[in-house]
TORPA-4810 file (N, C-alpha, C, O; in nm, 3 decimals):
<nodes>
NODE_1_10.606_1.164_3.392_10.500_1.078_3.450_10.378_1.160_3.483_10.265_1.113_3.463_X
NODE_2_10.397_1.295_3.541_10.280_1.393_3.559_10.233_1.422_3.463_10.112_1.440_3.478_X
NODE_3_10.258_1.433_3.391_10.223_1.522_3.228_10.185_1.384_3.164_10.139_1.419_3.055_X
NODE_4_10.177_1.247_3.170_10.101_1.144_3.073_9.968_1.159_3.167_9.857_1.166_3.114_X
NODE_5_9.983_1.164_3.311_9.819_1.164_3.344_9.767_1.256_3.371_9.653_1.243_3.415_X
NODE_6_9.806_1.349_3.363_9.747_1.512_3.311_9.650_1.480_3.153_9.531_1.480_3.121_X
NODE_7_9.761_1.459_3.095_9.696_1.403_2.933_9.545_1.348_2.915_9.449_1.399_2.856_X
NODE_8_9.557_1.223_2.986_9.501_1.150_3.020_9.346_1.171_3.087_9.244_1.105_3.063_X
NODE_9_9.358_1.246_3.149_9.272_1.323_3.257_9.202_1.413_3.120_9.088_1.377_3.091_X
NODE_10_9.239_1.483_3.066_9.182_1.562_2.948_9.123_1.501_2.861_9.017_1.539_2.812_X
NODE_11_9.182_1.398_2.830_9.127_1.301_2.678_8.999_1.223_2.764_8.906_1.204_2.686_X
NODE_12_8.963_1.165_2.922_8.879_1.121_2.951_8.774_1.261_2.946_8.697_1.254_2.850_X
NODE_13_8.764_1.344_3.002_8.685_1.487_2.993_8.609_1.535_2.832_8.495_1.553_2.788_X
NODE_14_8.741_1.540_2.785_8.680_1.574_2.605_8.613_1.492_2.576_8.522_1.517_2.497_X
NODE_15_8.631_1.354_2.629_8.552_1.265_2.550_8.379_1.197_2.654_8.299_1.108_2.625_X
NODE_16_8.387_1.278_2.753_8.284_1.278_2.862_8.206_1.364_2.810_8.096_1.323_2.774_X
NODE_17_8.238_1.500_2.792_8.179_1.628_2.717_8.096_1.576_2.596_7.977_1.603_2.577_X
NODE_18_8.198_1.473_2.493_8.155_1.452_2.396_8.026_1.390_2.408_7.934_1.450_2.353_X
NODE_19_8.004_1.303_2.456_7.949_1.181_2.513_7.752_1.250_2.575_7.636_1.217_2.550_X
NODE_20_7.810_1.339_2.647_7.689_1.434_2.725_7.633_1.505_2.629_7.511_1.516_2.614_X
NODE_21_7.749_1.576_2.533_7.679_1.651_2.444_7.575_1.583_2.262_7.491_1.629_2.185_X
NODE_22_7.656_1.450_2.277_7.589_1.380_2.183_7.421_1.342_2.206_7.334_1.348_2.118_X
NODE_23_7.405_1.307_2.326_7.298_1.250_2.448_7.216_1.376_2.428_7.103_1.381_2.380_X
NODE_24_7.289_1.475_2.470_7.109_1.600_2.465_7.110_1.649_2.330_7.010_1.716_2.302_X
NODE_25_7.179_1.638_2.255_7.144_1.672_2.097_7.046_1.528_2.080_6.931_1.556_2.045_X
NODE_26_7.066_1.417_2.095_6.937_1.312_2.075_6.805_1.338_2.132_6.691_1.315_2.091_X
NODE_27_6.848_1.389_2.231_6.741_1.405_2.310_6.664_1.486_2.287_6.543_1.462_2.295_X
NODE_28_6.720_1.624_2.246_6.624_1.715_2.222_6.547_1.701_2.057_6.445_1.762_2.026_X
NODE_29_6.608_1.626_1.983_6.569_1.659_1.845_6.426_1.485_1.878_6.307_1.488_1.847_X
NODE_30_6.471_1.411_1.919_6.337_1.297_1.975_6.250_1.392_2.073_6.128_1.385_2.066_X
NODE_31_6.315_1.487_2.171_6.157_1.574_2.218_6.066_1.663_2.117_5.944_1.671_2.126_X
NODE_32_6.144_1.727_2.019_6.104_1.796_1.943_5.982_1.694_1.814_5.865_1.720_1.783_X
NODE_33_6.066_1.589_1.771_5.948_1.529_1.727_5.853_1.465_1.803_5.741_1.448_1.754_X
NODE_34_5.879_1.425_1.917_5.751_1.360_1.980_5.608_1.461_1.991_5.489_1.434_1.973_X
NODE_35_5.683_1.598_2.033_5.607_1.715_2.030_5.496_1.744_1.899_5.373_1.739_1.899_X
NODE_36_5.573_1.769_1.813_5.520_1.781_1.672_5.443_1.628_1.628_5.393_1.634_1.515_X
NODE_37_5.433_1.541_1.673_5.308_1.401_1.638_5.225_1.490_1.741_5.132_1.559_1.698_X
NODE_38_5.256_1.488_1.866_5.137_1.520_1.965_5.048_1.615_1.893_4.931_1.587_1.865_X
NODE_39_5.120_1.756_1.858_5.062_1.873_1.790_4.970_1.828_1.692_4.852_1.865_1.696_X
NODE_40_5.002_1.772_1.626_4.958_1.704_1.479_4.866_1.618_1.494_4.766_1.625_1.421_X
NODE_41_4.878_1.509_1.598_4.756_1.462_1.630_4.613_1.562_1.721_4.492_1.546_1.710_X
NODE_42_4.671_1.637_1.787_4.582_1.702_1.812_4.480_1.755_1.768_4.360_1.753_1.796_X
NODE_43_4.585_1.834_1.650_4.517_1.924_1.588_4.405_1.840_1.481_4.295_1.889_1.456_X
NODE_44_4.450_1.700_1.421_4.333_1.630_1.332_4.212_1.560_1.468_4.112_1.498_1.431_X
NODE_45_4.241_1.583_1.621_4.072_1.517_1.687_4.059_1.646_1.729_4.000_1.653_1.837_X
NODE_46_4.102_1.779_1.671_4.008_1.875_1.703_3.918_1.952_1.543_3.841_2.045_1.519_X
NODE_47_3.986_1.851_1.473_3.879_1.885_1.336_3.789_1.775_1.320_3.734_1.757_1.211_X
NODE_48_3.766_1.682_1.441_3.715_1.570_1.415_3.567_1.609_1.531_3.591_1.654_1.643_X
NODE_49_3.434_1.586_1.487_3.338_1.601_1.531_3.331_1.505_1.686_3.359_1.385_1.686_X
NODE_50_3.299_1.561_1.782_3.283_1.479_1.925_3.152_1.359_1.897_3.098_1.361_1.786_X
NODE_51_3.121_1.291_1.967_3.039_1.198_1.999_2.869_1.316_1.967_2.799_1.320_1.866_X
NODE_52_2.858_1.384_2.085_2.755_1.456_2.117_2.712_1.509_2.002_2.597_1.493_1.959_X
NODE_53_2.840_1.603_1.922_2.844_1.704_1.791_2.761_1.666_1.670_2.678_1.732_1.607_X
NODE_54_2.821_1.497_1.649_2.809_1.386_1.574_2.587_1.383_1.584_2.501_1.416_1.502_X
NODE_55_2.583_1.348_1.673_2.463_1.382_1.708_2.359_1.425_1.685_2.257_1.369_1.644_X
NODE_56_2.389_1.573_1.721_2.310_1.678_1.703_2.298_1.670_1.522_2.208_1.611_1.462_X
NODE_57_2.388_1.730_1.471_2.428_1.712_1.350_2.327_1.628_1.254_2.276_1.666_1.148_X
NODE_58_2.317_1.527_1.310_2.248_1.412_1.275_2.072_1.461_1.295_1.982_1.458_1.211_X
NODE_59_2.068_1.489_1.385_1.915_1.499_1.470_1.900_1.639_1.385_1.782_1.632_1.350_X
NODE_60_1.944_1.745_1.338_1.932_1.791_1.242_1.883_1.774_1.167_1.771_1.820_1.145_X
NODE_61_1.971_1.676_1.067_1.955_1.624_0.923_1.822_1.581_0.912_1.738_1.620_0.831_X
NODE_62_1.809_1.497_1.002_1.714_1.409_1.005_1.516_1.479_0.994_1.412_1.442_0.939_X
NODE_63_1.565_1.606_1.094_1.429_1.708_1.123_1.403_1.756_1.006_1.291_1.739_0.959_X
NODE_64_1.517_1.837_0.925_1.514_1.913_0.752_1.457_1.810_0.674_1.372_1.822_0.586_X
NODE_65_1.538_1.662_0.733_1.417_1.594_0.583_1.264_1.585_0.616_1.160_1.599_0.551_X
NODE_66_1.286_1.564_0.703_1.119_1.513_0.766_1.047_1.634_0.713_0.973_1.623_0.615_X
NODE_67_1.067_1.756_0.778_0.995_1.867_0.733_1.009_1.919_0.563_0.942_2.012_0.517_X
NODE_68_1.117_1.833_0.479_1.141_1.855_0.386_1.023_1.718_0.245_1.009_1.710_0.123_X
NODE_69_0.977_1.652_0.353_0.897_1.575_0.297_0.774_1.594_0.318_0.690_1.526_0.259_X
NODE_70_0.739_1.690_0.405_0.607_1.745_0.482_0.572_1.791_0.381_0.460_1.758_0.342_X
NODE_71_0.643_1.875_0.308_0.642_1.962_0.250_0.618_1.946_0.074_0.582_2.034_-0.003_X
NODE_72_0.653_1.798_0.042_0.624_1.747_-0.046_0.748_1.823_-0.184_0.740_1.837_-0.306_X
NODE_73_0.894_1.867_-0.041_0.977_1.888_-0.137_1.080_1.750_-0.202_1.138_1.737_-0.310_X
NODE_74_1.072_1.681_-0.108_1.166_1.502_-0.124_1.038_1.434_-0.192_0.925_1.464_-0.151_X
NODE_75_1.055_1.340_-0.295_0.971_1.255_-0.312_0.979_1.131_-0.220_1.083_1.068_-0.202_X
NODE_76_0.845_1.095_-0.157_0.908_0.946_-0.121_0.888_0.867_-0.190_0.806_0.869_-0.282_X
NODE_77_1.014_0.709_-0.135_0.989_0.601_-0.263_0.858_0.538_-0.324_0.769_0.524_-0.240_X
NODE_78_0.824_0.492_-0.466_0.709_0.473_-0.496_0.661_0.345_-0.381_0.740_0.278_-0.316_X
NODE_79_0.494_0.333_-0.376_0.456_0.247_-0.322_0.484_0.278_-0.162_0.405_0.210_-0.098_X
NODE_80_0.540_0.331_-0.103_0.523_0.400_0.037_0.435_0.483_0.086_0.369_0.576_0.037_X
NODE_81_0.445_0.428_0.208_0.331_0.522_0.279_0.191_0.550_0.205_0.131_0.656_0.216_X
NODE_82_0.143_0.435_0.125_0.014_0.426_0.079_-0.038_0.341_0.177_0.027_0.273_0.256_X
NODE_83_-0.186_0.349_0.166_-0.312_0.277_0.265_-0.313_0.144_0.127_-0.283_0.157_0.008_X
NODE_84_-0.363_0.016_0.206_-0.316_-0.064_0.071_-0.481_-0.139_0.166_-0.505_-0.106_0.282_X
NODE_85_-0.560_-0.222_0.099_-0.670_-0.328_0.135_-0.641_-0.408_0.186_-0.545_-0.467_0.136_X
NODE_86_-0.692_-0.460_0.302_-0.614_-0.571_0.332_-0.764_-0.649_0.345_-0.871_-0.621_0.290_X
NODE_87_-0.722_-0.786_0.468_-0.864_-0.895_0.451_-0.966_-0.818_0.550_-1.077_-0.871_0.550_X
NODE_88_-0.953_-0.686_0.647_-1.045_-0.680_0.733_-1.115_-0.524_0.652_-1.148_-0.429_0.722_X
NODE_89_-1.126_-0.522_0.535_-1.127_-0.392_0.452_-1.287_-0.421_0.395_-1.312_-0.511_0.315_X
NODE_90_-1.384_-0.332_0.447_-1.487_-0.340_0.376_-1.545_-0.288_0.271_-1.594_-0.175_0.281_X
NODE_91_-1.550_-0.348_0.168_-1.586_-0.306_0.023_-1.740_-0.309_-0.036_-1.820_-0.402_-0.047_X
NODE_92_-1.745_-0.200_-0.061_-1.938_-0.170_-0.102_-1.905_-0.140_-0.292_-1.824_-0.078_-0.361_X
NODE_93_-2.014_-0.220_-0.307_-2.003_-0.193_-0.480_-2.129_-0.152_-0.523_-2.218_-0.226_-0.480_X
NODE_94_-2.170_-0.055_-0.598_-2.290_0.003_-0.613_-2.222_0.053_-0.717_-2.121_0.117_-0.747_X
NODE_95_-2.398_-0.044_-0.795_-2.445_-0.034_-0.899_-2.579_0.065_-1.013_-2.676_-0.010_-1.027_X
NODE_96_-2.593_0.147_-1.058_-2.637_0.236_-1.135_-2.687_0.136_-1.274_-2.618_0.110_-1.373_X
NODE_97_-2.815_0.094_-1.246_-2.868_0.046_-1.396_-2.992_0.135_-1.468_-3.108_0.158_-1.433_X
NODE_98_-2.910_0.177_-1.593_-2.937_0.285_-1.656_-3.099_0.227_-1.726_-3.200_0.294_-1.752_X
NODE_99_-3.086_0.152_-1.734_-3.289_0.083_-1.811_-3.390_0.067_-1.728_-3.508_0.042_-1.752_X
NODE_100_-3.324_0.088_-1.609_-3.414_0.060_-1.502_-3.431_0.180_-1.375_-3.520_0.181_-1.290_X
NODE_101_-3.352_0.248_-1.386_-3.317_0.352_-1.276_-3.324_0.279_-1.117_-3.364_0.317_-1.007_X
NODE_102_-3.285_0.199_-1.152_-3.250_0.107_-0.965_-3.138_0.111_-0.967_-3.058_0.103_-1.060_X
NODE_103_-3.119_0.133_-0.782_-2.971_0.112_-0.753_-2.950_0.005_-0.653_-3.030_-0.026_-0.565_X
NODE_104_-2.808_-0.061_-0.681_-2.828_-0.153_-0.619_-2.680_-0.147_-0.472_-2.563_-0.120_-0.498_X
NODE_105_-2.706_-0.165_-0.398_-2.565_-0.195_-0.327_-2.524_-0.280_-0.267_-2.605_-0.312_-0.179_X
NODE_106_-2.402_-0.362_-0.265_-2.322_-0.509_-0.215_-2.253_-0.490_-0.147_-2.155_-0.427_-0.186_X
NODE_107_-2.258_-0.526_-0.025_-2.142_-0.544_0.081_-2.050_-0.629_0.122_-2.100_-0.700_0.209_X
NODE_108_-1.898_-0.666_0.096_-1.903_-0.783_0.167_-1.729_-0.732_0.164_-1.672_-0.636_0.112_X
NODE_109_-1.681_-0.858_0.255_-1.512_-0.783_0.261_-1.434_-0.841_0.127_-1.458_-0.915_0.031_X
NODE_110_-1.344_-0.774_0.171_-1.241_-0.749_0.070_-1.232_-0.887_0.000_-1.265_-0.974_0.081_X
NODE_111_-1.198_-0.944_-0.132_-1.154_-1.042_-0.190_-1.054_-1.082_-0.200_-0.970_-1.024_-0.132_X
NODE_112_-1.013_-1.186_-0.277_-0.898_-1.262_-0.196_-0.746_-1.146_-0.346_-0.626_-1.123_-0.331_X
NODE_113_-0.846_-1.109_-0.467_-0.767_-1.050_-0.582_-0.745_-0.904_-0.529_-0.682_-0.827_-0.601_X
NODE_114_-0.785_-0.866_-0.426_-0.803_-0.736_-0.396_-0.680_-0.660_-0.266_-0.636_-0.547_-0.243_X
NODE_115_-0.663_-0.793_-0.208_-0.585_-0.777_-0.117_-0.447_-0.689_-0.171_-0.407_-0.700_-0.287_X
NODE_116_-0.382_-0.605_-0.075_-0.253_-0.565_-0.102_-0.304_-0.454_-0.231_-0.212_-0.415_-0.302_X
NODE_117_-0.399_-0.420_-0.253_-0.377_-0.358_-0.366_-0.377_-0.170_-0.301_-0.419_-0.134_-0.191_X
NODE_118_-0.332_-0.106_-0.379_-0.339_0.079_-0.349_-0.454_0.170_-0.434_-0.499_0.146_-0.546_X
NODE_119_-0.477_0.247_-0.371_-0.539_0.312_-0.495_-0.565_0.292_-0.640_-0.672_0.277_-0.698_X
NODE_120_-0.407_0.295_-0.701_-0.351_0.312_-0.781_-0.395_0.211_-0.869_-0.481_0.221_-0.957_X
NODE_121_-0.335_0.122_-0.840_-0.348_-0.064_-0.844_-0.497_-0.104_-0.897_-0.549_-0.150_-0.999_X
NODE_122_-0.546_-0.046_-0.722_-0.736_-0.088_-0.751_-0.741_-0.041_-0.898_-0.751_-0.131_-0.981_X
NODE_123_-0.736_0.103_-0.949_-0.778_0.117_-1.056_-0.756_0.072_-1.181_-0.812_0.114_-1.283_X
NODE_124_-0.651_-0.035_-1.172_-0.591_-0.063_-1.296_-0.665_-0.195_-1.342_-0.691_-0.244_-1.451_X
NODE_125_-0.695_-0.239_-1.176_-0.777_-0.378_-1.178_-0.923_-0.363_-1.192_-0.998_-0.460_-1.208_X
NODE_126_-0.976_-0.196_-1.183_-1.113_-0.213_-1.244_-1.128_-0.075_-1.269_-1.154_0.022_-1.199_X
NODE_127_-1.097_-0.100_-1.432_-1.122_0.059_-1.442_-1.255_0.118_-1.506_-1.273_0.229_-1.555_X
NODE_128_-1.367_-0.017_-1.489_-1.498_0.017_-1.516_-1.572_0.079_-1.371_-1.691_0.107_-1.358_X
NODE_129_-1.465_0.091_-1.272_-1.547_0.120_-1.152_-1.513_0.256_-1.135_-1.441_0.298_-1.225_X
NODE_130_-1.555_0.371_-1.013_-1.567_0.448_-0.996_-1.490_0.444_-0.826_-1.542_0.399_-0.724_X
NODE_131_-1.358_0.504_-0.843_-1.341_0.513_-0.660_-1.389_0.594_-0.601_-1.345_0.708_-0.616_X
NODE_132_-1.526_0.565_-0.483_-1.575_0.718_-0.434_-1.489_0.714_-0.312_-1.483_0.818_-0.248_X
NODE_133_-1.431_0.626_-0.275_-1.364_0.638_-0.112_-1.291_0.518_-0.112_-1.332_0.407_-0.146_X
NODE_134_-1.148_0.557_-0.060_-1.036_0.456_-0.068_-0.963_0.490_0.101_-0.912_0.594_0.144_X
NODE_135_-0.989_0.329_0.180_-0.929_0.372_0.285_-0.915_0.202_0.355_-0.953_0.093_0.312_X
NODE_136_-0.857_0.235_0.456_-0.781_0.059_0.464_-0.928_0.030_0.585_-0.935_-0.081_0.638_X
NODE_137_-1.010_0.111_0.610_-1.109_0.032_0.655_-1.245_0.024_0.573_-1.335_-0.049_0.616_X
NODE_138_-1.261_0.092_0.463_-1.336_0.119_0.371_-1.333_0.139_0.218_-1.290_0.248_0.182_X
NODE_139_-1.363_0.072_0.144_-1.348_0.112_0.016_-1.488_0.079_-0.037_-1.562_-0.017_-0.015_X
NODE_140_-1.503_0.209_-0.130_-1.673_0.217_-0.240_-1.608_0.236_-0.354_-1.502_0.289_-0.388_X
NODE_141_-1.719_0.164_-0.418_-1.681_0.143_-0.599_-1.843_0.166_-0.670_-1.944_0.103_-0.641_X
NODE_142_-1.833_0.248_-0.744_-1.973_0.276_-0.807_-1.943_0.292_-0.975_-1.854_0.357_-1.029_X
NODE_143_-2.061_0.199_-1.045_-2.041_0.210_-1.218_-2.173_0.213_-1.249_-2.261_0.184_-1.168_X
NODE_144_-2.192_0.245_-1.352_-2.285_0.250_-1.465_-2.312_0.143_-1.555_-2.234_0.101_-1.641_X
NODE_145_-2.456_0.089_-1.525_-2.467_-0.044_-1.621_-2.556_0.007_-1.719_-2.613_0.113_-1.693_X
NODE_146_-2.580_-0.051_-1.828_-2.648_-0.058_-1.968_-2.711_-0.144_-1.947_-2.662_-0.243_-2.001_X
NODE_147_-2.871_-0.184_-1.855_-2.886_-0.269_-1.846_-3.019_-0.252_-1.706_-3.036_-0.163_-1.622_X
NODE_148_-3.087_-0.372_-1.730_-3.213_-0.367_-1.607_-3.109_-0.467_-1.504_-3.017_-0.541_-1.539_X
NODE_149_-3.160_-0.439_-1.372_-3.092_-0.509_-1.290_-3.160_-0.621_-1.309_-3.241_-0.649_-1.397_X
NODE_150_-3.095_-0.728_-1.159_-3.171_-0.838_-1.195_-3.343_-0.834_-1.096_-3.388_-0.935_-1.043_X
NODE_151_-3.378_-0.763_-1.094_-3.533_-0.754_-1.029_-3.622_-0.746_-1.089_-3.722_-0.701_-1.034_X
NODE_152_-3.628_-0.787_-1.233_-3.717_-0.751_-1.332_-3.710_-0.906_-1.431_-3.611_-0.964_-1.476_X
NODE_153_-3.862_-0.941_-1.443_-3.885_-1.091_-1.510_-3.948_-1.075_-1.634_-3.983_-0.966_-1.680_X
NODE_154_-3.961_-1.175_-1.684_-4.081_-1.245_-1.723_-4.145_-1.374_-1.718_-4.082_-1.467_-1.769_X
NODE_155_-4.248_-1.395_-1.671_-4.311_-1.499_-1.619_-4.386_-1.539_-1.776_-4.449_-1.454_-1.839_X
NODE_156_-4.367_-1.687_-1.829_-4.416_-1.777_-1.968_-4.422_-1.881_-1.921_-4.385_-1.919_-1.810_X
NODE_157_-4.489_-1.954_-2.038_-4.497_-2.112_-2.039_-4.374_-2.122_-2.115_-4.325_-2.070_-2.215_X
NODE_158_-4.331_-2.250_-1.987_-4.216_-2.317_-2.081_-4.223_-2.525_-2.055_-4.208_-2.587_-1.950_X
NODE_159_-4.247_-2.573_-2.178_-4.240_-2.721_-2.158_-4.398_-2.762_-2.075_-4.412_-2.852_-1.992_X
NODE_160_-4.498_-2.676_-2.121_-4.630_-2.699_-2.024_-4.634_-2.686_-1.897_-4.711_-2.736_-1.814_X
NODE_161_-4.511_-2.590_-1.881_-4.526_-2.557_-1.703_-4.462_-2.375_-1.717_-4.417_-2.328_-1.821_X
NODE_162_-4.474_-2.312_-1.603_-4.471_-2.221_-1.609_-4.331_-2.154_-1.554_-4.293_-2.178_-1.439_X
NODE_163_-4.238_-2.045_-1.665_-4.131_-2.042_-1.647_-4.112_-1.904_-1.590_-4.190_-1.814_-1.623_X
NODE_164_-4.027_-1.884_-1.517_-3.981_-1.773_-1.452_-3.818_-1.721_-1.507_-3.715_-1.771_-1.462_X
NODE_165_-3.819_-1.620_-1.605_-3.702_-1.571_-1.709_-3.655_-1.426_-1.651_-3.732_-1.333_-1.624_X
NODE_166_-3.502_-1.424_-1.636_-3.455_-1.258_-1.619_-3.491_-1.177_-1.735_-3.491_-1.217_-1.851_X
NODE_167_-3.524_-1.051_-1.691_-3.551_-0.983_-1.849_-3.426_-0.925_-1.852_-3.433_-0.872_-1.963_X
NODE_168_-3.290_-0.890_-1.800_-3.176_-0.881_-1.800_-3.112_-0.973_-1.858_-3.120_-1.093_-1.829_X
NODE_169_-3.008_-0.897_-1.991_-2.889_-0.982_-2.040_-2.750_-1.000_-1.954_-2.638_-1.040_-1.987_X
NODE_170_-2.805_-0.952_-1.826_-2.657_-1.014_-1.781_-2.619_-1.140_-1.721_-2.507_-1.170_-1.680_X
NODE_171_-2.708_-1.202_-1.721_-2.702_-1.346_-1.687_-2.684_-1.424_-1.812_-2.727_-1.387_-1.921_X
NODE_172_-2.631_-1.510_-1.795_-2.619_-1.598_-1.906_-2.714_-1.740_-1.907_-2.702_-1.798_-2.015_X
NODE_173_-2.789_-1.798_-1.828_-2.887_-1.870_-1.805_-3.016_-1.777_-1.726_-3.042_-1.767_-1.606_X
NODE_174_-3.083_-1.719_-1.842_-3.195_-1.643_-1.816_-3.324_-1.718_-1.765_-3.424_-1.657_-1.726_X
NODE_175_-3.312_-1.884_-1.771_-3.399_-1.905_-1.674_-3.404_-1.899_-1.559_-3.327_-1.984_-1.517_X
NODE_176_-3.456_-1.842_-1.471_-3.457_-1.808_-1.292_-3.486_-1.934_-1.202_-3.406_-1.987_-1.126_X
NODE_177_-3.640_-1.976_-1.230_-3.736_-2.082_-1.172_-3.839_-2.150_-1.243_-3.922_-2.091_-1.313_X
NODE_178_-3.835_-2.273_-1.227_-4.003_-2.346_-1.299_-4.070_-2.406_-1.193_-4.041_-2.506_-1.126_X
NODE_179_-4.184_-2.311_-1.187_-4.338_-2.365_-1.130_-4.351_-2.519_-1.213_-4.338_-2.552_-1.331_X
NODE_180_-4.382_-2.590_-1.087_-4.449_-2.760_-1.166_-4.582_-2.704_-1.186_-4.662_-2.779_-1.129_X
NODE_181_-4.626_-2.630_-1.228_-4.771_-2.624_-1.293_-4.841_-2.637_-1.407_-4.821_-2.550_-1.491_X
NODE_182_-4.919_-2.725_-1.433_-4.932_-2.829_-1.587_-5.041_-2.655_-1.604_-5.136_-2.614_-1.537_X
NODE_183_-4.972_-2.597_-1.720_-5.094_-2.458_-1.769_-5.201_-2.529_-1.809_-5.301_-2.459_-1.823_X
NODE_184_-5.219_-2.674_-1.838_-5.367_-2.691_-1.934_-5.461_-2.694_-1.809_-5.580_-2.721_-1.829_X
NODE_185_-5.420_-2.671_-1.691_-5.528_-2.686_-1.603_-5.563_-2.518_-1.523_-5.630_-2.487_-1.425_X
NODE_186_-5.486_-2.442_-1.616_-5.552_-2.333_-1.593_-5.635_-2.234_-1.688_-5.661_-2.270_-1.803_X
NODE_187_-5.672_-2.126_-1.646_-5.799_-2.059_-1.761_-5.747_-2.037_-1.876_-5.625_-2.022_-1.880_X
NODE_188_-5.812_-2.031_-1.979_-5.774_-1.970_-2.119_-5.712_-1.821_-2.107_-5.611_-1.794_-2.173_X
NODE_189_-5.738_-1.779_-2.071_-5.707_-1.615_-2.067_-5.590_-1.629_-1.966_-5.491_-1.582_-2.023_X
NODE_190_-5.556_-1.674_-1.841_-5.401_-1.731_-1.814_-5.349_-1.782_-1.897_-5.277_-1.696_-1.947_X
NODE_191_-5.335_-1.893_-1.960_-5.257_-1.937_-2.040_-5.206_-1.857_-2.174_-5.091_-1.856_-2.215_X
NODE_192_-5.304_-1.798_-2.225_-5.287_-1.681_-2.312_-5.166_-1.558_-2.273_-5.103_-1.499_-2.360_X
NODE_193_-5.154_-1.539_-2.155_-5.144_-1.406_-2.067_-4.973_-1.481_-2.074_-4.875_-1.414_-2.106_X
NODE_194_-4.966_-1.613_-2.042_-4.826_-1.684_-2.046_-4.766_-1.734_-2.147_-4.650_-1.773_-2.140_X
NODE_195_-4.830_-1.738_-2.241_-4.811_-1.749_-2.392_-4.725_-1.613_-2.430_-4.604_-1.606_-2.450_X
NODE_196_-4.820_-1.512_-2.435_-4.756_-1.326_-2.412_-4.589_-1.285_-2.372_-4.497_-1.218_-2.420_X
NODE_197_-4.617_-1.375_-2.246_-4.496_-1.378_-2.140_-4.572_-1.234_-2.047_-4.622_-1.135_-2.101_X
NODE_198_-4.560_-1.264_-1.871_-4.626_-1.128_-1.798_-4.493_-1.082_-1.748_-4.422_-1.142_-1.668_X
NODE_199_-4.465_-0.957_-1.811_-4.366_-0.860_-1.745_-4.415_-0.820_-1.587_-4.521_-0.781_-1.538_X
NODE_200_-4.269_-0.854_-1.528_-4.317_-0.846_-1.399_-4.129_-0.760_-1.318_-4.019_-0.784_-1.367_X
NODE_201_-4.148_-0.679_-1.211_-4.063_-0.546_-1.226_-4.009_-0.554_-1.044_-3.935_-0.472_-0.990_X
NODE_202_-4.078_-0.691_-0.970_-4.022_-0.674_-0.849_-4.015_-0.787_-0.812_-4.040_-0.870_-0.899_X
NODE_203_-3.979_-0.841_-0.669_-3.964_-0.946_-0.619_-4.094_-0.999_-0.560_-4.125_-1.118_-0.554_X
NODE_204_-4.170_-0.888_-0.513_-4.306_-0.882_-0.416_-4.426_-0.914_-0.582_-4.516_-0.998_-0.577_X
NODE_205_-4.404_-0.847_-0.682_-4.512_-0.868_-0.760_-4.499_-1.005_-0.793_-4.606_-1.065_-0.803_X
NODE_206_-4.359_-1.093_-0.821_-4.285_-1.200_-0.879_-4.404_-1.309_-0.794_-4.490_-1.384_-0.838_X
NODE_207_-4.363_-1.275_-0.658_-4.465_-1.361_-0.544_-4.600_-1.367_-0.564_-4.658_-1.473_-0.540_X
NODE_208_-4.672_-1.254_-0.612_-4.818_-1.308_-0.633_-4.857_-1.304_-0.711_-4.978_-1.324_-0.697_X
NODE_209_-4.818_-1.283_-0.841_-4.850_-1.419_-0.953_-4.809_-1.521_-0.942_-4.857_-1.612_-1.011_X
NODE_210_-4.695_-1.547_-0.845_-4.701_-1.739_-0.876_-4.822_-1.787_-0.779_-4.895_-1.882_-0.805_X
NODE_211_-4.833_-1.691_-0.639_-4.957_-1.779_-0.585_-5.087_-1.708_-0.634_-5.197_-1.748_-0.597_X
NODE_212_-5.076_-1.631_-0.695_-5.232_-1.676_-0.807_-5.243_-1.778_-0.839_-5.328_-1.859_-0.801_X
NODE_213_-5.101_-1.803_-0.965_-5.112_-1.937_-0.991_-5.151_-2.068_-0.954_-5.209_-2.160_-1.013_X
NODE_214_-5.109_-2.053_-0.855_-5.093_-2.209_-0.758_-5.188_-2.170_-0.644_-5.138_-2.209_-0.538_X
NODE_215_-5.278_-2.123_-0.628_-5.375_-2.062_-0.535_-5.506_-2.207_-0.582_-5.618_-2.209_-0.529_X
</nodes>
C-alpha cells in the first residue's frame, strides 16, 4: 500500500516537471521571436528618414533646382515664365516711310489679336515689324514702308468741283475730300493749276489752298 503511493507521488512530479519544462521551452522560443520582429522592425524605422530629415532633404532639393535654373542649367517648360500682352499693355507702332523721309508714330493699347501673345508669338504675327521693346507694360514695333505717308496730296478738279487725292498708294480710295466749288467761277490760271493737279506735302499747306480757294 506504501509503495503504490510512493509510485504515485513520482508519476505526479515527472509529469509536473514535464509540464513546467514544456511551458518555458514555449516560452522562451515566443520571447526569442517576439525579440527578433522588435529587432527587425527597428532596424527598417531606423533606415527610414524622420519627419524633420524628410524635410530638410526636400528644402535641399528644392534650393539645387532653383539655383540650378538660375543658372540656365534646367530648362524651363516652354511658354513659362514669359511676359505675355495683356489689355492694359501699351503699344506704339512707328512707321519709317522711305519716299518721304517722315516718321510717323501710333499709340493706342493693346488689340483685341494681340492679347496673350509672347515675344515669340508677336513675331510670328508680324514679321514685317521690328521688336524694339517687349514688356507687359510696353511694347514698340517699328517697319519700313515703300511709300509716302499719308500727309502728302494732290489737290484737282474732279466732276467741276475741286478734289482733294492721297498721293500715297496705300489707301485704296485715294479720294480724301471734295470742296463744293463750281472751278468755272474761278481764274483761268487756277483752274489750269487744277487741271495739272497742285502737289501739296502737309496738312497746314492742304489748309490754305482750300481757303484761297474759297476765300
Amino acid at each position: 500500500m506504501r509503495r503504490r503511493k510512493s509510485y504515485k507521488l513520482v508519476t505526479f512530479c515527472c509529469l509536473l516537471f514535464l509540464i513546467i519544462g514544456f511551458g518555458f521551452g514555449y516560452y522562451h522560443d515566443t520571447w526569442n521571436d517576439t525579440k527578433k520582429e522588435e529587432e527587425q522592425l527597428l532596424t527598417k524605422q531606423n533606415r527610414q528618414l524622420s519627419p524633420g530629415q524628410t524635410q530638410a532633404l526636400e528644402s535641399n532639393h528644392i534650393t539645387a533646382v532653383t539655383e540650378a535654373q538660375e543658372r540656365g542649367a534646367i530648362d524651363l517648360p516652354a511658354e513659362e515664365d514669359q511676359e505675355r500682352i495683356d489689355y492694359d499693355t501699351k503699344v506704339i507702332f512707328k512707321r519709317n516711310y522711305l519716299k518721304c523721309s517722315h516718321k510717323t508714330v501710333e499709340e493706342l493699347q493693346a488689340p483685341d489679336e494681340m492679347i496673350n501673345l509672347t515675344r515669340e508669338t508677336l513675331k510670328e504675327h508680324y514679321p514685317e515689324w521690328k521688336i524694339e521693346r517687349f514688356g507687359i507694360d510696353e511694347v514698340i514695333l517699328s517697319t519700313d514702308v515703300d511709300e509716302k505717308c499719308l500727309k502728302h496730296y494732290i489737290v484737282k478738279e474732279y466732276n467741276g468741283k475741286i478734289g482733294v487725292y492721297y498721293q500715297s498708294a496705300l489707301v485704296e480710295n485715294p479720294l480724301k475730300q471734295l470742296i463744293d466749288i463750281n472751278i468755272q467761277q474761278l481764274r483761268d490760271e487756277d483752274r489750269e493749276k487744277l487741271k495739272q493737279g497742285i502737289y501739296v506735302n502737309s496738312d497746314q499747306e492742304l489748309a490754305q489752298i482750300i481757303e484761297d480757294f474759297t476765300s
